[in-house]
C-alpha positions in Angstrom: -18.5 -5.6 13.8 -19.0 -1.6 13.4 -19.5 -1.5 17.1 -15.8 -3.3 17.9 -14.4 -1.4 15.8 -15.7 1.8 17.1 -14.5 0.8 20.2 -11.3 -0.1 19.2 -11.1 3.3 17.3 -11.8 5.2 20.5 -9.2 3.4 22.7 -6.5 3.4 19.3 -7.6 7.7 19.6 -6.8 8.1 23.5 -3.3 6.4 23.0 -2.2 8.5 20.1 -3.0 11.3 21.9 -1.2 10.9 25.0 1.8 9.8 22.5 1.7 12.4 20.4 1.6 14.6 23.8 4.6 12.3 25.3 6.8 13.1 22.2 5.5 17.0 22.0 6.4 17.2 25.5 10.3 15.6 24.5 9.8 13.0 26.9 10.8 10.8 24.0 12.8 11.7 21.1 12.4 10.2 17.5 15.7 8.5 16.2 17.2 10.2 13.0 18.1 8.1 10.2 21.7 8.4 8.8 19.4 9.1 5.5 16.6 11.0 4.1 13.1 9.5 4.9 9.8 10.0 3.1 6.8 8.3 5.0 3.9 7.1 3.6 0.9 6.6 6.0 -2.9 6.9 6.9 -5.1 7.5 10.3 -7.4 4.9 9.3 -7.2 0.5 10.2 -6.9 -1.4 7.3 -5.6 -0.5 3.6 -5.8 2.8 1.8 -3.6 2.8 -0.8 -0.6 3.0 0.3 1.3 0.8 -1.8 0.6 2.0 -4.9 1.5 5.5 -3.4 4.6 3.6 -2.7 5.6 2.4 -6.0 4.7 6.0 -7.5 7.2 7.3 -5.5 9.8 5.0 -6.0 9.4 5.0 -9.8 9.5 9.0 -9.4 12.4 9.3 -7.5 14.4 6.5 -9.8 13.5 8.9 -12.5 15.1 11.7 -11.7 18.2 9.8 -10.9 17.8 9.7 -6.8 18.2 5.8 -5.6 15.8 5.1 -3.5 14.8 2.3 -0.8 11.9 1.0 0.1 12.0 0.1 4.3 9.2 -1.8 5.6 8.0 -4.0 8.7 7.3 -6.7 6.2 4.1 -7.4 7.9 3.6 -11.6 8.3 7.0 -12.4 6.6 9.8 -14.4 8.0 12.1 -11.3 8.2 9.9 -9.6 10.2 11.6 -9.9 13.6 15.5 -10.2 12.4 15.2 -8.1 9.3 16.4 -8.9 6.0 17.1 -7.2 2.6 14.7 -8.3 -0.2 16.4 -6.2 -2.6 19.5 -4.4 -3.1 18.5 -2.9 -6.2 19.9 -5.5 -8.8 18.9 -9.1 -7.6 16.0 -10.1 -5.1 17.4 -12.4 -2.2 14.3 -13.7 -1.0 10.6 -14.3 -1.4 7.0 -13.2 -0.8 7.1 -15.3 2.6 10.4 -14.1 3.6 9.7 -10.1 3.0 5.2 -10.3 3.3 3.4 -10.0 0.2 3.5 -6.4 -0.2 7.2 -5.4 -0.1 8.0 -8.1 -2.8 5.0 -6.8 -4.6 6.7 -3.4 -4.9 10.0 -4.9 -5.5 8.4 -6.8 -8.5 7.3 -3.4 -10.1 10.2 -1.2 -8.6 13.8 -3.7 -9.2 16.0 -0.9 -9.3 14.8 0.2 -5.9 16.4 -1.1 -2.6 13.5 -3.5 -0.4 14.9 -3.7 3.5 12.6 -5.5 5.8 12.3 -5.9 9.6 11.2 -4.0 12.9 14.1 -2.3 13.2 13.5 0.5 11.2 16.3 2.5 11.7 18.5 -0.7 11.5 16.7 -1.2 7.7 17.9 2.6 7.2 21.4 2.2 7.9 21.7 -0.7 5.9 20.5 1.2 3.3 22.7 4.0 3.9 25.4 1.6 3.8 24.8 0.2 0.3 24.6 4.0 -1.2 20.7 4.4 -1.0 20.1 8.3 -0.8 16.5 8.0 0.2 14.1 5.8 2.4 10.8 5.7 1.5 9.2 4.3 5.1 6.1 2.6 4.4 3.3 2.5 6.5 5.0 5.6 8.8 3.0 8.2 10.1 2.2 6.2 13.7 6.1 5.0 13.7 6.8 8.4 15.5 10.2 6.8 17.1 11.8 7.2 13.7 12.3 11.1 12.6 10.9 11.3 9.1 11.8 14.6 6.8 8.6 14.2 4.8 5.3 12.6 6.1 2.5 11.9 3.5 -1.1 10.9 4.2 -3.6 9.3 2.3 -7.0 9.8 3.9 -9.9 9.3 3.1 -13.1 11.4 4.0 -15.6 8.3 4.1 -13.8 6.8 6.8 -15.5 7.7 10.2 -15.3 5.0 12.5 -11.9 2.9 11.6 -9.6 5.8 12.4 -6.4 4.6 14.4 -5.9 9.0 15.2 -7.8 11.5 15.1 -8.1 13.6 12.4 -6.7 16.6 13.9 -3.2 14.5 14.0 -3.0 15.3 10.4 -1.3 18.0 11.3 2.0 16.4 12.1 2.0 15.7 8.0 3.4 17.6 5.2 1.7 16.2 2.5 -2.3 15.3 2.6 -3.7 13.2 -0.2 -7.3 13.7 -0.3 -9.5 10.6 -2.0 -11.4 12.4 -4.1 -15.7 11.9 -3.4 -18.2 12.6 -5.3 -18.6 15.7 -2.2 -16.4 17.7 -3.7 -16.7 19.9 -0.8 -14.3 17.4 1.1 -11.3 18.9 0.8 -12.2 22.1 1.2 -13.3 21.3 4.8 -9.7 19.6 5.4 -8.0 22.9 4.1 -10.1 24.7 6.5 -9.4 22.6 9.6 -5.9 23.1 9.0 -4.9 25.7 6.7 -1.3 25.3 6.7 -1.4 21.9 4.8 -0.1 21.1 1.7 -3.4 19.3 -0.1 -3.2 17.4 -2.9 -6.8 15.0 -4.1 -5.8 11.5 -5.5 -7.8 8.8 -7.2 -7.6 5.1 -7.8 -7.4 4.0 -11.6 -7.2 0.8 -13.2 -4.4 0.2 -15.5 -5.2 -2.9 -17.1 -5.1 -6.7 -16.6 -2.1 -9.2 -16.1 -2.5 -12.3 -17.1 -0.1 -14.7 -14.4 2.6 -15.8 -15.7 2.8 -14.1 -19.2 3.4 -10.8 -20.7 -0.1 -10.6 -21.8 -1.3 -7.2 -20.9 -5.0 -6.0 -21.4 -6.9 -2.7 -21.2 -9.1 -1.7 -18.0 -12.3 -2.4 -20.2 -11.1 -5.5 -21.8 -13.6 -7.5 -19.7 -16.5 -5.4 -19.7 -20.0 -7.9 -19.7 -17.6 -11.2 -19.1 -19.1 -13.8 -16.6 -16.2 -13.2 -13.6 -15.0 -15.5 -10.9 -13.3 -13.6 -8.6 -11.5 -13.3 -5.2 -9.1 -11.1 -2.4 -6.9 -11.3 0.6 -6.9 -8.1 1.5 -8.3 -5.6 4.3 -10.7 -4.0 1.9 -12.2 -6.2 -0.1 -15.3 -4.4 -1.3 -12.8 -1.8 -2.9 -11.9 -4.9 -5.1 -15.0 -5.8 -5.8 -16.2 -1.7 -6.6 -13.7 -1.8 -9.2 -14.8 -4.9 -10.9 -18.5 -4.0 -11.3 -16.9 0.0 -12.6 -15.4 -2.7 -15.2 -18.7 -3.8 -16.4 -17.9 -7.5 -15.6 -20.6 -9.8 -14.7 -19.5 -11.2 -10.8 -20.6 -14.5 -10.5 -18.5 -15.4 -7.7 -16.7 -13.1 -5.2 -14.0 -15.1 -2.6 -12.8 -12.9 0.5 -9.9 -14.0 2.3 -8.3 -12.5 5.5 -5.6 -9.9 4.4 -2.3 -11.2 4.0 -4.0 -14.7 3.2 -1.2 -17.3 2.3 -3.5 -19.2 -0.1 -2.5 -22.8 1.3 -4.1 -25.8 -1.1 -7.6 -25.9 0.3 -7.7 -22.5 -0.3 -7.0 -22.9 -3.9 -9.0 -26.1 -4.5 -12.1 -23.9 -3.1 -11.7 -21.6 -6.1 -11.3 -24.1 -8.7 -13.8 -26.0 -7.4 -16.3 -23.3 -7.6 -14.9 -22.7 -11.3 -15.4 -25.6 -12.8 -19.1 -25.4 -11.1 -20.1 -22.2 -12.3 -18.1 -22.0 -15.4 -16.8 -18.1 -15.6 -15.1 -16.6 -18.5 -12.0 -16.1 -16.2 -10.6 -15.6 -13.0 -9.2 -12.1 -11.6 -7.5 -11.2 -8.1 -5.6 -8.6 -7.1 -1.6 -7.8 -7.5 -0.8 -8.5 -4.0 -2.7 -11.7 -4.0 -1.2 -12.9 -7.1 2.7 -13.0 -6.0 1.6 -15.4 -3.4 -0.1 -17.8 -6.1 2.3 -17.1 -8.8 4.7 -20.4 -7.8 1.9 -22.5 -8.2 -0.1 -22.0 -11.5 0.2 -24.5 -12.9 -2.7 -25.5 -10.4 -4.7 -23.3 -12.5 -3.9 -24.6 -15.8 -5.4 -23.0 -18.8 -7.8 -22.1 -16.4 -7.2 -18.0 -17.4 -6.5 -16.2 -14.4 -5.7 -12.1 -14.0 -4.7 -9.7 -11.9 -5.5 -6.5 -11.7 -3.2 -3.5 -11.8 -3.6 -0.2 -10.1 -2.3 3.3 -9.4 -3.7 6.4 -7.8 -3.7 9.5 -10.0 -2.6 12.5 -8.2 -2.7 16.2 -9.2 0.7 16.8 -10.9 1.5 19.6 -8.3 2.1 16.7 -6.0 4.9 15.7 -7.4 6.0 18.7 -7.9 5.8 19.6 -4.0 7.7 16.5 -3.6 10.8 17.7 -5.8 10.6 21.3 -4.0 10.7 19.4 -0.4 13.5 17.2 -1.6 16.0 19.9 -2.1 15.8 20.9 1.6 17.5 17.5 2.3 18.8 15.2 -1.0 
């Protein structure tokens, strides 16, 4: 597996390069939006946070009084080809399936914020535009070079060697480089000095607590330290799930990976419970994203108690304060 995606890697490298060459060159022009756009992105296959970057942002922006839209591809939804608006800020028009699992995750946390889906990115913009959004927040940007963005941000991290989609060096297209922060300290500091006219900023990934589906029962991160846990993932990075449990304290007796994006059809969930009732955890925990897909059906679970967990990176307050300084160039 580390050899195919190695080589996958490589070829991914070469054609970023001669794109990023192609568009250097003007031999094709990004498209401006008729608004502001604020990409969020990475260089490596797979997740990296990006999401909860995403709601941070949003949340920010709604704070100091800026309306902002979220446009995304809405990866594996039925929008995805002829677009769609999730959102408009005040009532959700569709579901998980319609906008993917991750757009209707963020507008679950961000419902003040505008959710556009589809291809067409600059399509998603103008609709946005056209319903008084000031700001798009593009998710999943930095290779979407076709659109012009006013502010790319990167998350990358330094462990990743061999799932990079680009080189590193193609960091310097961003604005903004959010370094995961190691235990080598010394991490960023090599970053800064490859390219010194970066704005660097480290980030972490906390956890903020359980969810219990379909309640407002909210616990702290340690609430289940030493329980006997059942628990399972759809996502690209599953052992980042499974990290964060065991920092937790909890007593794994079971871990499920699904592919990401998994739809969780019946046999899915009758594996889980079937394992549940044969190993007999304390509870059940998945992840945010995984849990909108599972939320209509509960009651499968029954007073089986099943969590999610909930996350957010924690940035150094400079960040955000780059952010506001960059904004007033264009909001």
């Amino acid at each position: 597996m580390k050899f195919l995606l190695l080589t996958f890697s490589i070829f991914s490298r070469l054609g970023t390069r001669v794109k990023d060459l192609l568009y250097r060159l003007k031999i094709y022009k990004p498209e401006k939006a008729p608004l502001p756009v604020i990409s969020v992105g990475n260089i490596a296959f797979g997740g990296s946070e990006k999401t909860p970057l995403v709601m941070s942002l949003l949340s920010f922006l709604l704070k100091k009084g800026i309306k902002p839209a979220l446009v995304s591809r809405g990866y594996k939804g039925r929008w995805e080809r002829k677009g769609g608006m999730l959102s408009d800020g005040t009532r959700m028009y569709g579901d998980w399936k319609d906008s993917g699992d991750e757009p209707f995750m963020v507008a679950k946390n961000a419902s003040k914020a505008g959710i556009f889906i589809g291809k067409s990115r600059i399509h998603s913009c103008q609709n946005a535009k056209d319903l008084g959004f000031e700001v798009a927040i593009l998710d999943d940007g930095f290779q979407h070079q076709r659109l012009h963005r006013d502010l790319d941000i990167v998350l990358y991290d330094p462990k990743e060697k061999i799932s990079l989609r680009e080189p590193v060096s193609s960091l310097k297209r961003a604005h903004i480089i959010l370094v995961k922060k190691t235990k080598e300290s010394a991490e960023k500091n090599k970053i800064k000095t490859r390219l010194p006219n970066a704005s660097l900023f480290g980030y972490t990934v906390v956890n903020r607590g359980y969810q219990r589906l379909g309640t407002e029962e909210r616990l702290p991160a340690d609430a289940f330290k030493g329980k006997r846990v059942l628990a399972f993932c759809g996502i690209a990075r599953p052992e980042r799930f499974y990290i964060l449990l065991k920092e937790g304290g909890m007593d794994i007796v079971s871990f499920f990976k699904f592919p990401d994006h998994h739809f969780y059809p019946y046999s899915t969930l009758s594996k889980i419970l079937t394992r549940y009732h044969k190993q007999n955890p304390e509870l059940v925990i998945t992840t945010e994203k995984d849990a909108v897909k599972i939320a209509a059906r509960q009651s499968i679970f029954k007073d089986i108690p099943l969590y999610y967990v909930k996350v957010e990176l924690d940035t150094e307050e400079e960040f955000y304060e780059k952010i506001i300084s960059l904004l007033q160039n264009f909001v």
